[in-house]
N, C-alpha and C positions, 0 to 999 in steps of 0.2 A: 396201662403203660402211658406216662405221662407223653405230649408229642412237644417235638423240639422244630420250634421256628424259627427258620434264618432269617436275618434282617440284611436289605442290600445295604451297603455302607453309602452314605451319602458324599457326592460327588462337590468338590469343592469349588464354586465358581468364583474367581476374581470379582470383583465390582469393578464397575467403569475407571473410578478416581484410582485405583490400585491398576487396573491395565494402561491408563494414560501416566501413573508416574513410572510404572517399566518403560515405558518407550522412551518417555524422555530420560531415565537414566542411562540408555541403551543409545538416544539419539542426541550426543550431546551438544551437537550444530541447533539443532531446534531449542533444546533448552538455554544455550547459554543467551540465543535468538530473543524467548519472551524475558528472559527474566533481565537484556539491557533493556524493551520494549518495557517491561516493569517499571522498572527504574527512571527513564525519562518519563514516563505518563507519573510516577509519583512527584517526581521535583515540578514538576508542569502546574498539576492539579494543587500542591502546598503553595507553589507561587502565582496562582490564580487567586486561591485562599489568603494569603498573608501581604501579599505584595499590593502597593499602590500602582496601578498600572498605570496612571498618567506621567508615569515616570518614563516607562518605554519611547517616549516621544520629544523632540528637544527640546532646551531650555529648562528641560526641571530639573534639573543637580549641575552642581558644579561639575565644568567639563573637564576632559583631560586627568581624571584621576585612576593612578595604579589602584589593584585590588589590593582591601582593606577590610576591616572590622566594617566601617558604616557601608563602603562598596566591596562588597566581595568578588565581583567582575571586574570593576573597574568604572569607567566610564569613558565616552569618546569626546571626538572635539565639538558637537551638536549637544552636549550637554544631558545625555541619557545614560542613567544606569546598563549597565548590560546586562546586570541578571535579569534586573524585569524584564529588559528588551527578548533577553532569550526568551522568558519564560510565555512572553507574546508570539514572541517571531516563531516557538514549538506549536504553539495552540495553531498560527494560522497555517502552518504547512504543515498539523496534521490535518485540520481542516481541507484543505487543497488538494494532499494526497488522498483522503478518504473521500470525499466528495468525486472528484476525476476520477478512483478508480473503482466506486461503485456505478458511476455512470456508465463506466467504459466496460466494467465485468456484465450489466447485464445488457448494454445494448450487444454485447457479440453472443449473450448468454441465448436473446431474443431472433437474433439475427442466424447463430448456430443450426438452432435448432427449427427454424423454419427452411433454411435452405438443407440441411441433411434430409429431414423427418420427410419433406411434402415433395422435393426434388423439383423437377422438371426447368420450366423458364427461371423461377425463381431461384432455384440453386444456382443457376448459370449464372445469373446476375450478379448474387451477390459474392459468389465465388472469384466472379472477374474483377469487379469491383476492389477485393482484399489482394488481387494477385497485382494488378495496377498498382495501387497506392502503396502497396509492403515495399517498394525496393526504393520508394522516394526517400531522400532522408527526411524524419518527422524535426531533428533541430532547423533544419532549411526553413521548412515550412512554419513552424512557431516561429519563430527568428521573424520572418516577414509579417506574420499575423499581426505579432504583439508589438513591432516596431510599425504599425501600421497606425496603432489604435492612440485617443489624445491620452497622452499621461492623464490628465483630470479623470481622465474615465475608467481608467484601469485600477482595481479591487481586487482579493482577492477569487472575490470568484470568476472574477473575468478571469483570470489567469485558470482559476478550473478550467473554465471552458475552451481557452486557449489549448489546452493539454490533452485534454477530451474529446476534440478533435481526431486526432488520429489515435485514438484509443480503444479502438473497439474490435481496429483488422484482427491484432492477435488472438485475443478472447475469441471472436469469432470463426479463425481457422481453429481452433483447439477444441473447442465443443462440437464444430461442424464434422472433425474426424471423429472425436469419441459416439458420435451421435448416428455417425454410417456404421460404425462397429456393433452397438448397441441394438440398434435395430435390427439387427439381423440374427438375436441371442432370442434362445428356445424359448424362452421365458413372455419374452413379446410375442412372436408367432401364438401361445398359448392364450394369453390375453387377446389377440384378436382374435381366435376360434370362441371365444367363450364371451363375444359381443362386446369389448370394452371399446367406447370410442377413442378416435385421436386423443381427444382434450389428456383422459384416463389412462391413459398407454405415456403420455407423456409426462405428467405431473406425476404418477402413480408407480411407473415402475420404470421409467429412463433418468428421470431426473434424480430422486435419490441415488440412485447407484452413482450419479456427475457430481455430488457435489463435492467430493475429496479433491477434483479437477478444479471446480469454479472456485473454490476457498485456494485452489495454490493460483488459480487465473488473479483473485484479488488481489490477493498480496504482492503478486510480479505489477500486477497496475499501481499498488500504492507505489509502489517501490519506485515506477517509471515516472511516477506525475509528480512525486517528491523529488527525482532528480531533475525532470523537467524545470519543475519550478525555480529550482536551487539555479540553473545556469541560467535560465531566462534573466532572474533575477540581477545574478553577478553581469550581465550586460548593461542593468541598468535599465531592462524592459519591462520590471513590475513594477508595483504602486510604490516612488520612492519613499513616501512618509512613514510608510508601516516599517516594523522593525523585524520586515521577516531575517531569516537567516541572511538567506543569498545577496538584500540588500545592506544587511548590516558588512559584510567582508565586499560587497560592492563598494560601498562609503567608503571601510577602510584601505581600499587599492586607493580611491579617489586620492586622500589626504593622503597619500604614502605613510601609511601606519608605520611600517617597520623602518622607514630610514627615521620617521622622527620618535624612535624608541617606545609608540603606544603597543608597544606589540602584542596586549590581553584582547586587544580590537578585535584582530583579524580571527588569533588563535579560538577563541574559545569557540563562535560559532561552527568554527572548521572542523572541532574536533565533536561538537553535535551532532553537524552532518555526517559524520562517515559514523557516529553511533548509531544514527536512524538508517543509514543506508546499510550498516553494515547488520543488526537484527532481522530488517526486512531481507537482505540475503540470504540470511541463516534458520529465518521461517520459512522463507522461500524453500529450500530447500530440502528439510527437514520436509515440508507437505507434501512435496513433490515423491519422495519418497513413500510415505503411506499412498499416494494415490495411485502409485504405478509400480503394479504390479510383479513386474516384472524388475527392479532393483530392491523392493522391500524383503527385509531377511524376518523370516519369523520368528517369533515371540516365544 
């Protein structure tokens, strides 16, 4: 008598790129988030590629022209193209942003997790240290830095650094709580009974499980150190020759764009910013969600 074998039916697993695009069709703040982030890093990177950048600077085009076929921005009364100008002025505040808030994610990343993890004098310090400084306003404090420093000197990385400055309290109280929580899960207890040192308890089995935290830490820092920059700049306190955003609609208040009818001046940078401000929002958020548990709706 012949024997008859059951076969278990095999269990269908998603791949990663199939569970990442459910969520963002499920999470449509976060997708609509990368894909304007798409968008600007495409126009950015073709007009890195295609563009004369010496144009972003004065005296190379005829000034004072509406957008056109040969100007499709336009240009101002300093004699710069504005799409170049943008397509400069996006590279250096992303440069700005990403620089300040990789700075600033991992000095609190650094800071977190020595004052949670080792406790004692050390927590105390740097704990008081972020509880002091958190309630100062951080534009006060830039405001005076940056109006401190000689315009000749000021770059854009000086302006990183200007931003970066108080960039670090947040990151730092946000890890230093996930990192008292953390510690105290079976899973560590387990790891120290079975000999792993600090170094291996932290790199090995607290910090993966942080980083849904430090990736939404990042993106709120890019997001601060590009606002930062943007009004630093509209004061007039960043490097006036460069064509970042904030100084380009600085220049245009200067000249009164809009009473003397240049009004592509002001608008177009304006409406970058609040696309860069407003993706980093919408990543922001979106991550914030995958990392906390506690408002993520299952899949």
């Amino acid at each position: 008598m012949a024997s008859i074998t059951l076969t278990q039916p095999e269990i269908y697993r998603p791949s990663r790129s199939i569970l990442l695009f459910r969520y963002l069709r499920r999470n449509i703040g976060l997708a609509i988030g990368f894909f304007i982030l798409l968008l600007l890093v495409a126009f950015t990177v073709y007009g890195l590629a295609t563009a004369d950048l010496s144009d972003a600077y004065p005296l190379s085009v005829k000034s004072k022209q509406p957008p056109s076929l040969e100007f499709p921005l336009g240009t101002d009364f300093f004699g710069r193209d504005l799409y170049v100008a943008m397509v400069v002025g996006l590279k250096q505040t992303a440069t700005i942003g990403i620089l300040a808030g990789a700075l600033g994610t991992l000095i609190g990343v650094l800071l977190g997790f020595v004052s949670a993890y080792f406790g004692g004098l050390l927590d105390t310090i740097i704990k008081g240290v972020c509880q002091i400084l958190t309630p100062i306003p951080a534009l006060l404090i830039q405001v005076i830095i940056a109006g401190s420093l000689d315009k000749r000197d000021v770059t854009i990385y000086t302006m990183a650094f200007v931003v970066v400055l108080l960039a670090w309290m947040g990151p730092t109280l946000v890890i230093r709580a996930q990192v008292l929580t953390m510690k105290e899960r079976q899973f560590v207890s387990v790891a120290k009974l079975s000999g792993m040192g600090d170094l291996g308890i932290i790199f090995g089995e607290i910090l993966p499980n942080l980083l849904p935290f430090i990736a939404a830490a990042f993106v709120n820092q890019v997001f601060i150190a590009v606002y930062a920059s943007f009004y630093l700049a509209v004061l007039g306190l960043g490097p006036l020759r460069e064509p970042l955003l904030g100084n380009t609609i600085w220049a245009a208040q200067a000249q009164s764009a809009f009473f003397n009818n240049w009004w592509w001046w002001p608008v177009f940078p304006a409406v970058a910013l609040v696309l860069i401000l407003g993706s980093l929002a919408l990543i922001n958020m979106g991550l914030d969600e995958l990392a906390n548990p506690r408002i993520r709706r299952a899949e």
